[in-house]
N, C-alpha and C positions, 0 to 999 in steps of 0.2 A: 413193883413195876417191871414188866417186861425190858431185856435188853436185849440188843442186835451188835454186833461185832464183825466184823467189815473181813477179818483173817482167821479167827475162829469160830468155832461152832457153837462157844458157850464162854462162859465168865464164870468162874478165874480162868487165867492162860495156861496155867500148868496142868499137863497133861489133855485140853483140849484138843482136840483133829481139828485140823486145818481147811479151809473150804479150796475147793478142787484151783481153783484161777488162783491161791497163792504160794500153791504146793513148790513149786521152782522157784519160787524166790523164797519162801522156808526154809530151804534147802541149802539155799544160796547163804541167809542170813546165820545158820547154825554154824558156819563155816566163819566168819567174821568174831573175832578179840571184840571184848568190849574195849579196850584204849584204843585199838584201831579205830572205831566208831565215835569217843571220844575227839583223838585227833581230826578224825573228817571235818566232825561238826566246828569244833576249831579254828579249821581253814574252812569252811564255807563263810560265819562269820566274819572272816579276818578279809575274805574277796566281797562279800558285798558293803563290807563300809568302806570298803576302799575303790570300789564303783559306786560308791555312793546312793545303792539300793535303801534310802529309807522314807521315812512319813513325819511327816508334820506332827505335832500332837497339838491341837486346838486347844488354848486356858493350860497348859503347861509351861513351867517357869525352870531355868535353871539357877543356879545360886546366885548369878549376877543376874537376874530377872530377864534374860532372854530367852524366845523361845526354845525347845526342845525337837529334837528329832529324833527317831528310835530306828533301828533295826525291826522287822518287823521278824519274829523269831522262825526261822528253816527246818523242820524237820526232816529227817535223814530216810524215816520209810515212807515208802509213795503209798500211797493208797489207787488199788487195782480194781477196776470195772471190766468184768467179762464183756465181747463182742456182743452178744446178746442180748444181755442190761441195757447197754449204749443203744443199742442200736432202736429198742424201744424208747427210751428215753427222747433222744434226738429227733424220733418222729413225733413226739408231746411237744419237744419244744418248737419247729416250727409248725403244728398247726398251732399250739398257744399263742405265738410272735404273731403269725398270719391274723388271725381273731382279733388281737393288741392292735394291729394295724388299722383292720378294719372297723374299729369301734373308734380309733380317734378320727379316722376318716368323715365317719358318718356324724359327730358328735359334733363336728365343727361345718359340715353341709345337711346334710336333710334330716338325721336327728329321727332317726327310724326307729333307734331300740326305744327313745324315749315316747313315741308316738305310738310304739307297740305295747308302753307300760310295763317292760320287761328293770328298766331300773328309774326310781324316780329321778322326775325333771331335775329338783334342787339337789340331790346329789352330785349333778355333774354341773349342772347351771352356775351354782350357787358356793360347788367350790373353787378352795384357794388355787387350785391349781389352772385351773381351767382360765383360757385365754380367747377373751371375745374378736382380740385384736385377728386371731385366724382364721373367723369364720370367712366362709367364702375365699380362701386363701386355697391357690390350686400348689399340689406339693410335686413331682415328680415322681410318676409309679404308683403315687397315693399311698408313700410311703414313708410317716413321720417316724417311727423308733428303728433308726438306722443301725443301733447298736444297743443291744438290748444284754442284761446281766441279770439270768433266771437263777432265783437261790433255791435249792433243791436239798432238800433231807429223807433222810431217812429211820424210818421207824417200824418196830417188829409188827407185823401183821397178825399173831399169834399161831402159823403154819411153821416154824423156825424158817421162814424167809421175812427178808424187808421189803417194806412198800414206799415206794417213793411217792415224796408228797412238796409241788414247791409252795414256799415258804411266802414268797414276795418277786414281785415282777420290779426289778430297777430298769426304768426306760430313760433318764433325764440324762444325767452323765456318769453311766456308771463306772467304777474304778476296779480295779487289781488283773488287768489282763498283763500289765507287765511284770509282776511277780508269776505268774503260769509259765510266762517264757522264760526267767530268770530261775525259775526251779528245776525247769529241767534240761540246761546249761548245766545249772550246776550238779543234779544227781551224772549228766552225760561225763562232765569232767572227775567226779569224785569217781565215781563205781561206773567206766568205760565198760566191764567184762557183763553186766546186767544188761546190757544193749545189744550185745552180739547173743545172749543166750536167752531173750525173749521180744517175741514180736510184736513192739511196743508202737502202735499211732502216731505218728510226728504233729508237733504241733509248731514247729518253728516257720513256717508257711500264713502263719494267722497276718502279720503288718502287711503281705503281696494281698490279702484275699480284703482287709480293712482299706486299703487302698483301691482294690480292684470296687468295693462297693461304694466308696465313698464319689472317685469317678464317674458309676455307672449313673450316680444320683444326681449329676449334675444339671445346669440349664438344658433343655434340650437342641439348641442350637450352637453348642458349643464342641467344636471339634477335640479339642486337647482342654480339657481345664485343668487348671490352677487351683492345686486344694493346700490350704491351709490348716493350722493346727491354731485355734485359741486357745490361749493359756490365763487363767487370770494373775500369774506372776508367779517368783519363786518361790513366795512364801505361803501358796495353796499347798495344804498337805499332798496331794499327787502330783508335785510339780514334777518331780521325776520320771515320772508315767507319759505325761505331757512328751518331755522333752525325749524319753528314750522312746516311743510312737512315731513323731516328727522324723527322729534322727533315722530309725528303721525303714518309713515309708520314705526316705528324700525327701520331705518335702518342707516349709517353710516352719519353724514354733513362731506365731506374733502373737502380742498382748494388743489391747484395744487402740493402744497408741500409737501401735504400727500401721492402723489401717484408717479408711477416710472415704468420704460418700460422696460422689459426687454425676450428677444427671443421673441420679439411681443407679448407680452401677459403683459398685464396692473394688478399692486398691488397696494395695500395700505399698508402703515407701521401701525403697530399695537403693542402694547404694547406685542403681543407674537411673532413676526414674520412676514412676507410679508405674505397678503392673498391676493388669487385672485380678481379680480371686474370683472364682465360681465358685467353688466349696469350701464354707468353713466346717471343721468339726469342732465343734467349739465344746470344751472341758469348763463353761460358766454358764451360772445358772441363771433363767430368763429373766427376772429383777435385775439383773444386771448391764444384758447387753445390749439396750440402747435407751441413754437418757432421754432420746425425744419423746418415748413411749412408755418406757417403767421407771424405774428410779431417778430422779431428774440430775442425781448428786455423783451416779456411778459411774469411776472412771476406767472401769474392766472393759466397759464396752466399746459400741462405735456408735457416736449421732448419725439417723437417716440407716442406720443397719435395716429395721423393720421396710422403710420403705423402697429399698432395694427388695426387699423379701417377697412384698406383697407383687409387688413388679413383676417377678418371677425373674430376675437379674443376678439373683443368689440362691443357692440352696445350706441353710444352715443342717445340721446332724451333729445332734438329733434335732427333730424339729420345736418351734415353739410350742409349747402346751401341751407336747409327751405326759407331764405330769399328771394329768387327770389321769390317765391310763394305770400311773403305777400308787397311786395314792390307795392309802388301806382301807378306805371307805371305801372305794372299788373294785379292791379284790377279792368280797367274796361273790360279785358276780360276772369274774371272768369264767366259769364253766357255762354258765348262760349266754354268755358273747359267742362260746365258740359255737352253739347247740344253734342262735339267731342269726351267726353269719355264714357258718360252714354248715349246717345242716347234720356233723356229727356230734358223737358222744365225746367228752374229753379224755385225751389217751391219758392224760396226766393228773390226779386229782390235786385240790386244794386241801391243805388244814380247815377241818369245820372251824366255823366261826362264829360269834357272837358280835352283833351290830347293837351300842349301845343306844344310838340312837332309836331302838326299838325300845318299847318298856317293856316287854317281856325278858329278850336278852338282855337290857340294863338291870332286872329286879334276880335275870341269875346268876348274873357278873356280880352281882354285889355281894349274893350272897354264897360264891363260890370262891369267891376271889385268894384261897390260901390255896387252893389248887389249880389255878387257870396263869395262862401267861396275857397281860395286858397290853396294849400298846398304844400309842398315841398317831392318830392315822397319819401324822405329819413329819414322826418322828423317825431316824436314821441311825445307824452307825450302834444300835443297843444302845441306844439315850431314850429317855422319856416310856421306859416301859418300864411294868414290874411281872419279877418271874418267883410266884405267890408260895410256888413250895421252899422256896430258897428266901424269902422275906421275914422281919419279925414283924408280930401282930400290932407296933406304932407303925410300922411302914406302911401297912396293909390300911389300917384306918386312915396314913395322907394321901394316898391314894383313892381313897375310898371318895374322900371330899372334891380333891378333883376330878374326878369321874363324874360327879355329883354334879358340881359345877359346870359341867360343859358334855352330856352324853356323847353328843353327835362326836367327839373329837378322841372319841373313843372304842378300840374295838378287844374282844377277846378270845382267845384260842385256849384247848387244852394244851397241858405241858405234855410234849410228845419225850418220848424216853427214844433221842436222838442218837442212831447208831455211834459204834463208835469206832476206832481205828487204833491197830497198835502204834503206839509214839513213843521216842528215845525222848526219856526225863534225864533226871539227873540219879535217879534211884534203879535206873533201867530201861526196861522194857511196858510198858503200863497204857492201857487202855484210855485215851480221852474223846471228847465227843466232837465230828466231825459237819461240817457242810459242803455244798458243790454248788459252784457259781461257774454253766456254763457262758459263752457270752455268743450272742446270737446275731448274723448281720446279713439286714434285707436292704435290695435293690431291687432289680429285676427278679431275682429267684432269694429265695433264702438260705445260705450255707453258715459251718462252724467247723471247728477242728475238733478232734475229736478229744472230749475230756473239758477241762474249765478249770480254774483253781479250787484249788481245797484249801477249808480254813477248818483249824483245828484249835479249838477249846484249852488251851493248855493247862489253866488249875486245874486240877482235882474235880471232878464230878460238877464242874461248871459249864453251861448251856450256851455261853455269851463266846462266840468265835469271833467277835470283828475284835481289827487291829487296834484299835482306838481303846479297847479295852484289855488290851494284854493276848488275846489270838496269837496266833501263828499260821503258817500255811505249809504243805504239802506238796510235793508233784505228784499229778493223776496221770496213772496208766488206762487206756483204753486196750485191751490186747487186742490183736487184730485175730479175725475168726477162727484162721489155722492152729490158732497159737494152744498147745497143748502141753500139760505138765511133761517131759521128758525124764528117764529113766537118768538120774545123775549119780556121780560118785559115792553119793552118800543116801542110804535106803530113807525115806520118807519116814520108814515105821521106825527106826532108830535115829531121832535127832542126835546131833551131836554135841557134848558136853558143854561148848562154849555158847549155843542157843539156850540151853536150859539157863548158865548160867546171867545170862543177860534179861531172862524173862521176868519181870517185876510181877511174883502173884499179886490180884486185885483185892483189895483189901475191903 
């Protein structure tokens, strides 16, 4: 299988050239002790448990059977995006967002793509995600995925360039934008002299521009609103996210019990009195947030939330029913969203896919299955899929049964040979496989900061980057356009001996 490498030109490290946008920080890094790198990593761990940077881990127990929290693991080399990658990129992702907007718009009023027969009706009708309760529901802008988190990989094209491909559209409540800003805090704090010697995109401006939309999105007769932060408690794995978001923008963390309905118009209690809320951005999921409409037993939420909603007396974000939109039975026809609402081509392609509720792609899932990656269109976090080259053949046949059992609930992709990025192991320097979640937010216009978190693969030749699985994460570099390899102390064509010796050949 073809690979792609994000700093070199080729696998193994040694002795590989360097691609041009990582030449100054090459140069940079040969120059660096491996204990000095050691110590770093050290003290980055040792500042975020002690800000308390971690995650929940769901069904994990510690020795007194209490839940678990983890460190979500730091990697010390950023991974660098030339201005001209991004800058392609970032125009994929909002005409993508733009299309994502306008298909939830139309799916829940006049229902056009399905009367043009571009996606069938029971696909969006007839799924779980999909929310009768918002037809006819006017949103602000006509704009439900307020904060959108596009997964984006990359994979060799066979030109020795990579071709970017997203992965999955998360529009419900997506997570890890506060590790992006907590990464690159902490590469600013570790290695200060990498910031004065390249012209690196600021992303600490992202909670002013998440605020500034959140605002924009408001009732439209509301002069100053009141925006809120729902949380479903401490004990959601992103409560941290939650809370350091709230704490960034000023503005209010409540849980459902903080707030209350009343003549259709949504408060919070407050140590002076009931105050209004215009916007919540609420981090719980729609089963949750309000008993008189979904779960009758849910106490995350608020009773009479919906009918404040439908009112137009509240704007929630993201809105109810975003989920049809990111559901995997509908992502392989986001390129036909964009082609029936915008009239162009997609800047950004999808992974081909296989819909199992077809019986041609279910009869070649099935019988492809040790080289395809599977997934369950429901499923999240690298749960409920299988990745066929990395499985043994009883895996493959229980898998085989549940697919069997429920096509529709099933979709599959080839295993893409997902670039990869140099990462500080414990053996070195060593190549693992990366992804990029940038996070994307519409109001009246759609903007983003430049870059997204990296999540990085930390086993060995493993494909599975979320945190919940042993992942780690990165800081991305966007270089800004000027930004060009400079002429440093140390010649480019002779590394210097303590980069060779930090470099883990790829084995």
């Amino acid at each position: 299988m073809h690979k792609f490498d994000e700093m070199y030109e080729q696998l193994p490290y040694s002795g590989a050239a360097v691609r041009s946008h990582y030449q100054r920080y090459d140069q940079w890094l040969g120059r660096q002790a491996g204990d000095l790198m050691r110590s770093r990593r050290e003290e980055a761990e040792m500042i975020f448990r002690r800000v308390g940077i971690t995650f929940a881990v769901y069904g994990a127990k510690d020795e007194d059977g209490a839940g678990t929290e983890r460190l979500i693991p730091f990697d010390l080399l950023p991974r660098i995006i030339p201005a001209d990658e991004w800058e392609l990129m970032e125009r994929g992702l909002v005409q993508r967002v733009t299309a994502l907007n306008r298909f939830l718009h139309d799916v829940y009023h006049e229902q056009e793509i399905i009367k043009a027969g571009v996606i069938p009706a029971e696909q969006i009708l007839n799924n779980a995600q999909y929310r009768p309760q918002m037809v006819g529901v006017k949103v602000p802008n006509d704009v439900y995925a307020h904060i959108c988190g596009i997964d984006i990989v990359r994979a060799p094209d066979g030109n020795g360039r990579g071709e970017y491909y997203v992965l999955e559209d998360n529009l419900r409540v997506p997570s890890g934008v506060s590790y992006m800003l907590e990464n690159r805090k902490m590469m600013m704090r570790l290695f200060p002299e990498l910031f004065s010697q390249n012209r690196i995109a600021p992303v600490a401006h992202y909670p002013d521009l998440l605020l500034e939309t959140l605002r924009a999105s408001s009732p439209p007769a509301t002069a100053e609103p009141t925006v809120v932060v729902l949380t479903p408690g401490m004990y959601n794995s992103a409560y941290f996210e939650h809370a350091f978001l709230a704490q960034q923008m000023g503005v209010e963390l409540v849980e459902g019990q903080d707030l209350f309905v009343k003549d259709d118009f949504v408060y919070m209690r407050t140590t002076r009195g009931p105050r209004r809320v215009d916007v919540i951005y609420r981090r719980v999921d729609d089963d949750y947030l309000d008993p008189e409409v979904f779960l009758p037993n849910s106490t995350l939420g608020c009773a009479g939330l919906m009918r404040a909603y439908a009112e137009g007396n509240v704007v929630i974000c993201n809105a109810v029913g975003t989920g049809v939109a990111d559901d995997k039975s509908i992502y392989p026809y986001v390129p036909k969203m964009v082609e029936f609402y915008l009239g162009e081509q997609p800047i950004l392609k999808n992974v081909p896919t296989y819909m199992c509720r077809n019986k041609d792609d279910l009869d070649y899932t099935l019988a492809n299955m040790k080289e395809l990656v599977v997934k369950e269109v429901h499923g999240a976090g690298g749960y409920g899929m299988l990745i066929g080259p990395a499985s043994t053949q009883a895996e493959i046949e229980d898998f085989k049964k549940a697919v069997l059992a429920k096509p529709e609930g099933y979709i599959a992709q080839p295993t893409l040979s997902l670039s990869t990025s140099p990462t500080f192991v414990d053996a070195g320097i060593a190549p693992r496989h990366i992804d990029l979640r940038p996070f994307v937010l519409s109001a009246k216009e759609v903007q983003m900061v430049p870059g997204g978190l990296t999540r990085v693969a930390l086993k060995e030749g493993s494909l599975v980057v979320n945190s919940s699985q042993g992942g780690g994460t990165k800081d991305t570099w966007i270089l800004e356009a000027d930004a060009r390899p400079r002429q440093a102390a140390a010649s480019a064509s002779e590394p210097a001996p303590a980069a060779a010796s930090m470099r883990q050949t790829q084995g």
